[in-house]
N, C-alpha and C positions, 0 to 999 in steps of 0.2 A: 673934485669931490672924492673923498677918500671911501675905497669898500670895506667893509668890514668882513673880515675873512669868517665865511658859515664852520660851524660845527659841525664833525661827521654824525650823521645820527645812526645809531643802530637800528637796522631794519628788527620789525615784530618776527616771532618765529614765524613761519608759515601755516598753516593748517595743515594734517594730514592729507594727502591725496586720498579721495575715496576708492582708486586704485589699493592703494597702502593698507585702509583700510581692512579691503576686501579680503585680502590675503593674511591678514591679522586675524579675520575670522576665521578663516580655510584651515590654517593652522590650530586655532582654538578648538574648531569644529574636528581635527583629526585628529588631533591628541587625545580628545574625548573617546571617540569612537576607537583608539587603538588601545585604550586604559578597557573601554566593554570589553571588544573581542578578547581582549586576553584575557579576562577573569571571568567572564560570562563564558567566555570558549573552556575555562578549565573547569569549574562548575554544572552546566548545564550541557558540555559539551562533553563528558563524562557519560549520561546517560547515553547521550544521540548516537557515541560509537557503540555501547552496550545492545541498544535498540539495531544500529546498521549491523552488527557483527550476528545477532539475532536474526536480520532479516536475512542475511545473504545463509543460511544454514536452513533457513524455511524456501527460499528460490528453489533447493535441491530436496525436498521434505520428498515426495514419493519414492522417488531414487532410493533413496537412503533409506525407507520406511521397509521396502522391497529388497534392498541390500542386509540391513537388520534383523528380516523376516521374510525368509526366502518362501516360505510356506504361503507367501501371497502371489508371489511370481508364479508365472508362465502356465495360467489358467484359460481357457476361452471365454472373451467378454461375454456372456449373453445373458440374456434378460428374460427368464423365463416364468410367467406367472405362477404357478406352481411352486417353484421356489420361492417366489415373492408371497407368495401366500404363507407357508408356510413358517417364513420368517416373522412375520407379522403376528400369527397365531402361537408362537412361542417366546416372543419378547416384546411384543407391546404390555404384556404384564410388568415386566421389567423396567417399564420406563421408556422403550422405542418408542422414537417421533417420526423417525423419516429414514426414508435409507437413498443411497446414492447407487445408481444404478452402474454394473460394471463398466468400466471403460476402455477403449482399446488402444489410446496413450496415454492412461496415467495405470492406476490398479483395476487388476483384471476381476476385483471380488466384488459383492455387496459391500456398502460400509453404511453400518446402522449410527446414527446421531442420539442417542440416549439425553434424556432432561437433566440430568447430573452432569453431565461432562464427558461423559465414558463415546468412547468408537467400539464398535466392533464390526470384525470384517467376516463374512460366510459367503462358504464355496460357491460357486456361481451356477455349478453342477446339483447342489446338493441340499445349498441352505445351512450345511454343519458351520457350528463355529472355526473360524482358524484361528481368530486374536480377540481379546480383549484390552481395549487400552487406558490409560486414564492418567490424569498429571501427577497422581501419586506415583507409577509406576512406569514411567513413559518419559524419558530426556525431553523427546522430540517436541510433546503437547507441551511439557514445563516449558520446552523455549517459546511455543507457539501462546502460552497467554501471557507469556513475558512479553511477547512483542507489541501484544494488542492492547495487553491494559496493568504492565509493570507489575502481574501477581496481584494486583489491588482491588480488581471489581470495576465497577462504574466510575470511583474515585480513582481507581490508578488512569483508568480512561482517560478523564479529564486531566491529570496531571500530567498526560504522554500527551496531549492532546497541547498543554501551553511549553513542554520542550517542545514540539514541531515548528512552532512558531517562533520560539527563539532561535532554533535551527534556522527557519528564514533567513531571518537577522542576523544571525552569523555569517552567512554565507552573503546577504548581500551587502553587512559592513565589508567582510572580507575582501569583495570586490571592487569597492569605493578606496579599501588602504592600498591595494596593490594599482588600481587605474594610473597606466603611464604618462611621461609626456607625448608630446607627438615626435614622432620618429622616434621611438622607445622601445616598441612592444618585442621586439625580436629578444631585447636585454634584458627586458623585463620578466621575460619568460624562463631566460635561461637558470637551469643547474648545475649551481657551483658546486664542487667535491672538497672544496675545503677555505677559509678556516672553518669552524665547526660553526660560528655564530651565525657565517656567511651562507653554509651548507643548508641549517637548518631552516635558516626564512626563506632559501630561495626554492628546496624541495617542497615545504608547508605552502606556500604561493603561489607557486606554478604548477601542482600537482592540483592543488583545489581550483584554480583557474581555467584548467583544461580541460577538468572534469566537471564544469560547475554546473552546464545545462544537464548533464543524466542526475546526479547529487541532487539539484535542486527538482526535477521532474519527481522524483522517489519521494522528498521531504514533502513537496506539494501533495502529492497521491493520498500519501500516506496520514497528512492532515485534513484530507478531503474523506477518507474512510469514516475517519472520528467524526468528523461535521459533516456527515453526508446528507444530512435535512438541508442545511442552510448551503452549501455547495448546488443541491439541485436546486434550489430555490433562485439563487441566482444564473446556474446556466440556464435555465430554463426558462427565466425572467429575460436573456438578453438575450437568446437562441433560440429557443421557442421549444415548450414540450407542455406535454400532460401527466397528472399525478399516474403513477403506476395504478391499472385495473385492479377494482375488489374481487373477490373471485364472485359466483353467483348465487343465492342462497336458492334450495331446492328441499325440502325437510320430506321425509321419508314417513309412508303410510304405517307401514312396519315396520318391525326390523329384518335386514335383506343382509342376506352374509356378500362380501365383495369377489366378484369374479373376474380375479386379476388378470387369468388369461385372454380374456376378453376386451378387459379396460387397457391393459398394454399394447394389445394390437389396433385397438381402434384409436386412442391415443398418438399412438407411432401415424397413423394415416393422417391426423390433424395438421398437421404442419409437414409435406411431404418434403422437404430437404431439410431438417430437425431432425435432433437427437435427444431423445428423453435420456434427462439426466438425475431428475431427482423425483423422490414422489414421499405422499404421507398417508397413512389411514385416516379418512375424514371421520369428523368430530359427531360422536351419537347423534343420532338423529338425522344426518343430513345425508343426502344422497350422490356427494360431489365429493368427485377423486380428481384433488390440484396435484398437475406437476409442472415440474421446470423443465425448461428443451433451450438447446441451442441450435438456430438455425442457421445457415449456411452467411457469411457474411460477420456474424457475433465476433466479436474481443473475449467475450466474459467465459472465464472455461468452464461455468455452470450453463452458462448462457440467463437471459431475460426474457426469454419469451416465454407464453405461461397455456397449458392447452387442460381444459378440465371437462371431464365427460363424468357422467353416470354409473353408480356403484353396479348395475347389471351391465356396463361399455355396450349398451342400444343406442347412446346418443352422445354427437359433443356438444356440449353446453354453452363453452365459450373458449374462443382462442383469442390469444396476444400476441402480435407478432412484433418483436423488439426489433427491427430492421424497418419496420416502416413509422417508427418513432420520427421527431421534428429533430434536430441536430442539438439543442440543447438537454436533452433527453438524452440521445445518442451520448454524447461527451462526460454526461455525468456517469453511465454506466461503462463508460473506457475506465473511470480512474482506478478500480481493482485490477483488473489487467494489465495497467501499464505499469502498476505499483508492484505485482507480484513476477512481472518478466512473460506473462505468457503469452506475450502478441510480439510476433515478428519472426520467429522461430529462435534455434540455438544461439546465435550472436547476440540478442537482444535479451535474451534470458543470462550470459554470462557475463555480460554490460552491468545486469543490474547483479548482479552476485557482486562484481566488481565496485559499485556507486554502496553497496552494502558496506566493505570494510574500507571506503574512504575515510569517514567519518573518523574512526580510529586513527588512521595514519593521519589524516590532520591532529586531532590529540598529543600524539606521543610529537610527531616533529616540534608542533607551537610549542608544548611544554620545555621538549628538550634547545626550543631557540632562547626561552624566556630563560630556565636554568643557565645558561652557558652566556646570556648578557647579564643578567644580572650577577654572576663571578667577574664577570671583566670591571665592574664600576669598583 
C-alpha cells in the first residue's frame, strides 16, 4: 500500500509571551513618563527652582537681615515689660498685632508684626525704633512672599501649592527613569565629563538621585505648610493627637491697662524650661494675655506651646505644653522646622540651603541634556 507523502504545513504564528508583552508595556509606560518629566520638568519646573533658590536665601534671612542692618546686631536679648509696654502704647495705633520677643540666636531686638505686612524692629533697651520694613522696601520680605504664595495672595498660595505636588512627581518619575538594573547602581550613579549629551544626563541623574531624600523632605514640608489642615488631619488621624487649645475666654469688669512687667514674669514661671517667644495685646474687653513659648525639647524655633495669664499677671489661666502632645501632633508641628533647616544645628541648616538650589541645577542640566540631544537627531 502506497503513502502518500503529507504536506509541510505552516505552523500559526505564536501568541505573544505575556513576558513580551510586559515589557511592551514598560517601555510604553517609560516613554510616557520621560516625554512628562521633560516638559513638565521645563515648565513647572521653572518655578520649583525660582521657589528652591528663594528658599535657600530665606534658610540665611536673620544673618543677612543683621549683615544688611547692622543697627540690629549686638544688643542684649531681654525682655523687659517696660519696654514692651511701651511699644504697645505707641504702635498698636499703627496697626501692631504682636511682637517677637528678643532672641539670643537669631535678632537680638523686639520685631513688631503689623496687620499690613510691615516688621519693625525696637531696641530691647529702649523700645526706640531701629527699622521699619515692608515688601515695598525690603528684598528680603519680596523674596519671603514670593516663597510663600508667588506675590499672588491666597491664589498664588494655592498655585505654589499644585507646583509642590508636581515637584513630587518630578522627582519620583525621575526616580522610576533612572532605576537600575541589578548589579548597576555603581554605573548608574556615575559622572561622565563628556560627551556633553552623556555629561549632562548623567550630572542631572545622579546629582538628583543622591540628593533625592533632603530635595524630596524640603518639597514634602513645604507642601505640608500650604495644606497644613489636611496634613494634621491625617497625622493625627494615624498617630494620634488633638486639635491645638483655644485660648480661654475671661471678659474684663472694666477697663484694666496691662501690667506687662508682671504678665512677663509670671508668664516666664509657667512653663519653667520655656522660652516666651511671642506675645499680643489682647482683644478689648478680655482679660487674657496669649503667648507663644518654646520648651526645652521643641523643633519649632517659635516653639507650640501656648501659656496665657491675666492682664494684672495674679494668675495663669491656662498652659500648653507642646512636648506632651501624642506623636501625630508632634510630626505635624516638625514639618516648619524641618522645611526651614532649624533642627539639627549648622549641617542640617546648610543641607537644606543646599536641597534649595537643587532644584535649579536640575533645570539648567535636563534642559542643557534635552538641547544638546535634540541637535544630535
Amino acid at each position: 500500500m502506497q503513502t502518500r507523502a503529507s504536506l509541510p504545513v505552516t505552523p500559526a504564528s505564536p501568541a505573544p509571551a505575556p513576558a513580551a508583552k510586559a515589557v511592551a508595556v514598560r517601555h510604553r509606560l517609560r516613554a510616557m513618563l520621560s516625554w512628562l518629566h521633560l516638559w513638565v520638568g521645563l515648565l513647572a519646573g521653572t518655578v520649583f527652582a525660582l521657589v528652591g533658590l528663594s528658599g535657600s536665601v530665606l534658610v540665611l534671612h536673620d544673618d543677612m537681615l543683621q549683615w544688611q542692618h547692622p543697627q540690629l546686631a549686638g544688643h542684649e536679648p531681654r525682655a523687659d515689660g517696660a519696654v514692651l509696654a511701651r511699644i504697645f502704647d505707641q504702635w498698636s495705633p499703627e496697626g501692631l498685632g504682636s511682637v517677637h520677643l528678643p532672641e539670643p540666636d537669631g535678632v537680638p531686638t523686639w520685631q513688631g508684626y503689623f496687620g499690613d505686612g510691615r516688621r519693625g524692629y525696637f531696641d530691647p533697651a529702649t523700645g526706640d525704633l531701629l527699622l521699619m520694613r515692608s515688601t515695598d522696601d525690603d528684598w528680603l520680605l519680596w523674596l519671603h512672599d514670593f516663597h510663600i504664595e508667588l506675590l499672588g495672595g491666597a491664589l498664588g498660595k494655592e498655585l505654589l501649592g499644585i507646583v509642590g505636588w508636581i515637584a513630587v512627581g518630578l522627582l519620583l518619575t525621575g526616580l522610576y527613569l533612572w532605576w537600575p538594573k541589578a548589579g548597576r547602581l555603581l554605573a548608574q550613579l556615575r559622572m561622565h565629563r563628556g560627551p556633553p549629551v552623556r555629561r549632562w544626563l548623567t550630572w542631572h541623574r545622579s546629582s538628583g538621585v543622591l540628593l533625592l531624600p533632603l530635595l524630596l523632605l524640603a518639597t514634602l514640608t513645604g507642601v505640608g505648610m500650604i495644606y497644613h489642615a489636611g496634613f494634621r488631619a491625617v497625622l493625627t488621624g494615624a498617630f494620634g493627637g488633638d486639635a491645638m487649645p483655644t485660648p480661654p475666654e475671661l471678659a474684663l469688669d472694666a477697663d484694666r491697662p496691662i501690667d506687662w512687667s508682671r504678665v512677663l514674669a509670671l508668664a516666664g514661671t509657667a512653663l519653667p524650661d520655656a522660652r516666651l517667644t511671642r506675645t499680643g495685646a489682647p482683644e478689648p474687653g478680655s482679660d487674657v494675655v496669649s503667648f507663644r513659648a518654646r520648651n526645652a525639647g521643641e523643633w519649632h524655633p517659635n516653639g507650640r506651646s501656648l501659656v496665657h495669664v491675666n492682664r494684672a499677671g495674679t494668675r495663669v489661666l491656662a498652659v500648653h505644653d507642646a512636648t506632651g502632645q501624642r506623636p501625630g501632633a508632634r510630626m505635624t508641628e516638625a514639618i516648619y522646622p524641618l522645611h526651614i533647616g532649624s533642627v539639627g544645628g549648622p549641617a542640617y541648616r546648610w543641607a537644606t540651603v543646599a536641597a534649595g538650589l537643587l532644584p535649579a541645577f536640575l533645570l539648567v542640566t535636563g534642559f542643557l541634556f534635552w538641547r544638546r540631544r535634540r541637535g544630535k537627531r
